[in-house]
C-alpha positions as CSV (number, residue, x, y, z in Angstrom):
1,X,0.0,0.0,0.0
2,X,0.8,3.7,-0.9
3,X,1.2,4.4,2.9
4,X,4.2,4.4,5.3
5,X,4.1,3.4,9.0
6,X,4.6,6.7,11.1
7,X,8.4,5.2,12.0
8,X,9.4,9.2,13.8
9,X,5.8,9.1,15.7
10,X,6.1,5.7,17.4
11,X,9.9,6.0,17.9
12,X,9.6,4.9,22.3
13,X,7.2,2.9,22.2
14,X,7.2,-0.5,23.3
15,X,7.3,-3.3,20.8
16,X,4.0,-4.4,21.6
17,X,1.7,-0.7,21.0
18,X,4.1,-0.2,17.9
19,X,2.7,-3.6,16.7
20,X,-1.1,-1.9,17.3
21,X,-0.4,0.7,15.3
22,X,1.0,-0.7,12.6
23,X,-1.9,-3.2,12.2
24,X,-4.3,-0.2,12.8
25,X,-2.1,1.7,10.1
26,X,-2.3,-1.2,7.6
27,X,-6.2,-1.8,8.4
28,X,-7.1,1.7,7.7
29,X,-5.0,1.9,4.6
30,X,-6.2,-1.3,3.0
31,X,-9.8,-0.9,3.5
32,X,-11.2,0.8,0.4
33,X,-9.0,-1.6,-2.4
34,X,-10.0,-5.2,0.0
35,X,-13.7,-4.0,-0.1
36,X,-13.1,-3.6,-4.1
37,X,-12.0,-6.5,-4.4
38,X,-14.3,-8.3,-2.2
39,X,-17.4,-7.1,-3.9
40,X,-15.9,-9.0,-7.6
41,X,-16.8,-12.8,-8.2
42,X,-14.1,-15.1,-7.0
43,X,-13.2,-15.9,-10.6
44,X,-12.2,-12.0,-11.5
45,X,-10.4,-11.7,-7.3
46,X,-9.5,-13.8,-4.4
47,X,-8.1,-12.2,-1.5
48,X,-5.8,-14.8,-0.3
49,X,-4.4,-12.9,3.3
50,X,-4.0,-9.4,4.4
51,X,-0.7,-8.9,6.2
52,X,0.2,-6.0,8.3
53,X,3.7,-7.0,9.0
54,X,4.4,-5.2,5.8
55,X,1.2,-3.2,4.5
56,X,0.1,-5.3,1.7
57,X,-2.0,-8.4,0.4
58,X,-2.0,-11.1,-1.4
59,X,-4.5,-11.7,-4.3
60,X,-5.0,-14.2,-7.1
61,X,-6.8,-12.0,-9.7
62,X,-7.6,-11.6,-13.4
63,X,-5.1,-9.4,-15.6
64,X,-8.0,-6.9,-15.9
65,X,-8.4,-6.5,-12.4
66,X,-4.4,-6.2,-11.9
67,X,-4.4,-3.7,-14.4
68,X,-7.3,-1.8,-12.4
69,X,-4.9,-2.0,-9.4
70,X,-2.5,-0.2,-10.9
71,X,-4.0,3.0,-11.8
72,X,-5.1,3.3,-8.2
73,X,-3.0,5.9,-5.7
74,X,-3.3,3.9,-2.8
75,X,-1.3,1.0,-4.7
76,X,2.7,1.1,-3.6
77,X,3.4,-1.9,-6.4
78,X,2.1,-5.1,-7.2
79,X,4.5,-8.4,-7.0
80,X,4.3,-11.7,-8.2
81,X,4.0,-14.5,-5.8
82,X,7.9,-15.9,-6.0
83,X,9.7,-18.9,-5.2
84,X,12.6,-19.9,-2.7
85,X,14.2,-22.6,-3.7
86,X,16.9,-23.7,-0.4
87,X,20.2,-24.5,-2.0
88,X,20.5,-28.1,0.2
89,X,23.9,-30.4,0.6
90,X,23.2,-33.7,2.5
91,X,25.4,-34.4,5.2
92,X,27.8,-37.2,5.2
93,X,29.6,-38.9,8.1
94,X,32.6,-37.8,9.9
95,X,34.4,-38.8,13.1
96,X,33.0,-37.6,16.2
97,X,34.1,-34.7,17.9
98,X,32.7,-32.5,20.5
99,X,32.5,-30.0,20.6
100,X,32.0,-30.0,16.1
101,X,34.3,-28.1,14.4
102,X,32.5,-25.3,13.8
103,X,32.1,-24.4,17.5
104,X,36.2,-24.4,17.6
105,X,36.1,-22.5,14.5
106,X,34.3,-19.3,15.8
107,X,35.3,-19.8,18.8
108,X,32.2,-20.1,20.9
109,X,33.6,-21.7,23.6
110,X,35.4,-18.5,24.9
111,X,31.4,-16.9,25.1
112,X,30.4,-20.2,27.1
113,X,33.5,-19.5,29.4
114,X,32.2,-16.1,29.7
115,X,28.8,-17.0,30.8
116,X,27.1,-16.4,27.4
117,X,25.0,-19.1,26.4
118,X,21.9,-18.0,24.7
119,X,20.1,-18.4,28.3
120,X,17.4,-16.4,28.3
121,X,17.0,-15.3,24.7
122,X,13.7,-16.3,22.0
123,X,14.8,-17.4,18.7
124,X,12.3,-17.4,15.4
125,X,13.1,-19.9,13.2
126,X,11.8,-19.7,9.3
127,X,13.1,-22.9,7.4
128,X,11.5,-26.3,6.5
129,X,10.5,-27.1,9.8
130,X,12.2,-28.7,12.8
131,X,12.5,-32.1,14.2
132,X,12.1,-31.3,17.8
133,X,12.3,-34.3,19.4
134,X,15.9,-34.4,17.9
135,X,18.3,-35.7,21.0
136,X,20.2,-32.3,19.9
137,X,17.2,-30.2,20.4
138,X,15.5,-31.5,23.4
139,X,13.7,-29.8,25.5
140,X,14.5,-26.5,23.2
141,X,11.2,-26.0,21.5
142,X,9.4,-23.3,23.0
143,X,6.0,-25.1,23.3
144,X,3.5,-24.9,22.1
145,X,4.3,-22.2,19.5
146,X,4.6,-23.3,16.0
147,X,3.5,-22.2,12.6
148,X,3.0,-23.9,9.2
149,X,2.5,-22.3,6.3
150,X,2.5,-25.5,3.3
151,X,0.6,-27.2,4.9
152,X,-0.8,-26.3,8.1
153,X,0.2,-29.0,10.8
154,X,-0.9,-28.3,14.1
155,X,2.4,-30.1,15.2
156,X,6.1,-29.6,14.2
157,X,7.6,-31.6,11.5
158,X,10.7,-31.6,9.0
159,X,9.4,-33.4,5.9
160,X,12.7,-32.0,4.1
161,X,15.8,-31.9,6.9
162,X,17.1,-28.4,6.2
163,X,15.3,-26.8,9.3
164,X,16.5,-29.5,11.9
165,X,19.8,-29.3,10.3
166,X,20.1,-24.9,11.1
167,X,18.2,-25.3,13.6
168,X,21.2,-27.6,15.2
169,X,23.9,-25.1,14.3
170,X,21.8,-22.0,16.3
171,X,21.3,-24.2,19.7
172,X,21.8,-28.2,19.4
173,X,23.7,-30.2,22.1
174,X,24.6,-28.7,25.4
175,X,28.0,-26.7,25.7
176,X,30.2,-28.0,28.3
177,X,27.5,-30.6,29.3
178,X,27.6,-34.4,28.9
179,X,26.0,-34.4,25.3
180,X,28.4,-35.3,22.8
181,X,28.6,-33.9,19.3
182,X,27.8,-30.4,20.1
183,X,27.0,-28.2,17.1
184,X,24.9,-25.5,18.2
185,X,26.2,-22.1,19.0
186,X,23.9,-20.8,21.5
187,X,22.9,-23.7,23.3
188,X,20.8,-22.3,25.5
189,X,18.3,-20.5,23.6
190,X,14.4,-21.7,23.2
191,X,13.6,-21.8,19.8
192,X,10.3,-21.0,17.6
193,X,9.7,-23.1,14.6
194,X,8.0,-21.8,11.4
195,X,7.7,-24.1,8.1
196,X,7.6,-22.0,4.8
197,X,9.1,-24.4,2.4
198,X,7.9,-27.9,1.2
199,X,9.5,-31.0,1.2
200,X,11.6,-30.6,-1.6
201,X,13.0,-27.3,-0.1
202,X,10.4,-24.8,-2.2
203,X,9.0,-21.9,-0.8
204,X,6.2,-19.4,-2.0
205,X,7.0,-15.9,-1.0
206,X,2.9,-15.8,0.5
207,X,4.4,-18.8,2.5
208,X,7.5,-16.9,4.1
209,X,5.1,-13.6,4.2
210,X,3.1,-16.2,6.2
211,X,5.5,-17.4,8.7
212,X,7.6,-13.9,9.2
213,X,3.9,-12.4,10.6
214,X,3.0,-15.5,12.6
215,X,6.2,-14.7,14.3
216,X,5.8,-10.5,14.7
217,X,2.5,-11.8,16.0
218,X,3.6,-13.1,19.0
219,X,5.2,-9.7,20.3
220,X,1.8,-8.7,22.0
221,X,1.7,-12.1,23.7
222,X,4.7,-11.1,26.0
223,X,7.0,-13.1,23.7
224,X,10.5,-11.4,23.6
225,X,11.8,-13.0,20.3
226,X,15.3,-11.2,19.5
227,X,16.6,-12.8,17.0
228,X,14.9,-14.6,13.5
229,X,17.5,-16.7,11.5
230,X,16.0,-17.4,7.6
231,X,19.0,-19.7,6.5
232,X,17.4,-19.3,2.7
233,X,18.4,-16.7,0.1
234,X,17.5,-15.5,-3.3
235,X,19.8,-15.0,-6.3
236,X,17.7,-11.9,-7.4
237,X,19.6,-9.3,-5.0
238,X,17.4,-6.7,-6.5
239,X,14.3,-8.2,-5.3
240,X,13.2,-5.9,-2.3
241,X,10.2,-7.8,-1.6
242,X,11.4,-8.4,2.3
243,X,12.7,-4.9,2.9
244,X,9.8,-3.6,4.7
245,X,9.2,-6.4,6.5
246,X,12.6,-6.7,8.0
247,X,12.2,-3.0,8.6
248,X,9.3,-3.3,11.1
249,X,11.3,-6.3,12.5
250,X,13.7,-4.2,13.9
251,X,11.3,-1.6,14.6
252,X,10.0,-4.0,17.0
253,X,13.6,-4.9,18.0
254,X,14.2,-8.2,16.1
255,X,18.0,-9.1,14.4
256,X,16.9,-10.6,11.2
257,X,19.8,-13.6,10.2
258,X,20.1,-14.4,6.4
């Protein structure tokens, strides 16, 4: 939509009332073009979700009615519905260590020495899903929170691996405790699971849209999420379809990882 969030106005706020008024913002503002569309047959316009994490929608619609769209003011742009397609390597096996190699590599230990574990701290998660009942991730899954967007499982799942597999790398094993194989950085953290891509690692951009408001949506429920790790990218680096959205992210103060 053809209307910004008032970014200098709310600048204090808590997380929480800048989430109101971006939904009241977005709700206003989209009105007049979802009642438009809502009045058409469902073979010219569907309305398939109204999002106020950035200030849009998205629509499956005839090329006449598009073309309508676009001579109105109160229309920003108009997208196609794009796909992610994760870039995946399967693992193979190699001698045990612990902690992994990785850990050594960045040298996380010195932050565990320090006291810095991850204790304490909400972590979104937008990937294929998660395995939670992985002996890495136990007891990790902030419960009952969970989101998914392909096919709408009321439990979580990884139909595909790659989620289990970066979910391992932000928190799996136990530091300096007796779990061997430790690959995760921040061991301590509880972790929020989102699926937005199918099991052969595809992922509509309504899907992600999908999971990166489910997650924004749980500010006003008292959840302190800090950080949001998307281990997916794009090879169209001019694509800004995400910029707003990772905007009001840290607006609300969430670190978006790509």
């Amino acid at each position: 939509m053809n209307v910004e969030y008032p970014y200098e106005q709310i600048e204090g706020m808590r997380p929480e009332e800048k989430c109101q008024v971006f939904k009241s913002v977005a709700d206003n503002s989209q009105r007049d073009v979802i009642q438009y569309l809502k009045s058409l047959s469902e073979e010219k316009a569907e309305v398939l979700g109204q999002f106020w994490i950035f200030n849009g929608f998205h629509l499956k619609a005839t090329r006449d009615v598009i073309e309508v769209l676009t001579l109105r003011d109160d229309i920003w742009f108009i997208s196609h519905n794009g796909v992610i397609k994760l870039d995946y390597q399967f693992g193979v096996e190699v001698e045990s260590r612990n902690p992994e190699w990785n850990i050594s590599k960045i040298m996380a230990e010195s932050c565990w020495l320090a006291g810095y574990s991850g204790e304490g701290i909400i972590v979104g998660h937008i990937d294929t899903g998660v395995f939670t009942t992985h002996e890495a991730l136990a007891g990790k899954w902030l419960s009952p929170y969970w989101y998914d967007a392909v096919n709408s499982q009321t439990s979580p799942y990884d139909d595909h691996r790659n989620g289990t597999h970066t979910m391992g790398i932000i928190c799996g094993g136990d530091g300096f405790g007796p779990f061997q194989n430790d690959i995760g950085v921040a061991y301590g953290v509880q972790y929020i699971p989102t699926k937005a891509f199918n099991n052969q690692g595809m992922g509509y951009y309504s899907w992600i849209d999908a999971c990166m408001e489910y997650l924004a949506n749980l500010i006003p429920q008292g959840l302190d999420i800090r950080v949001i790790n998307n281990s997916w990218g794009s090879s169209n680096g001019s694509d800004l379809h995400w910029w707003n959205i990772i905007l009001n992210w840290k607006n609300l103060g969430i670190f978006s990882v790509f």
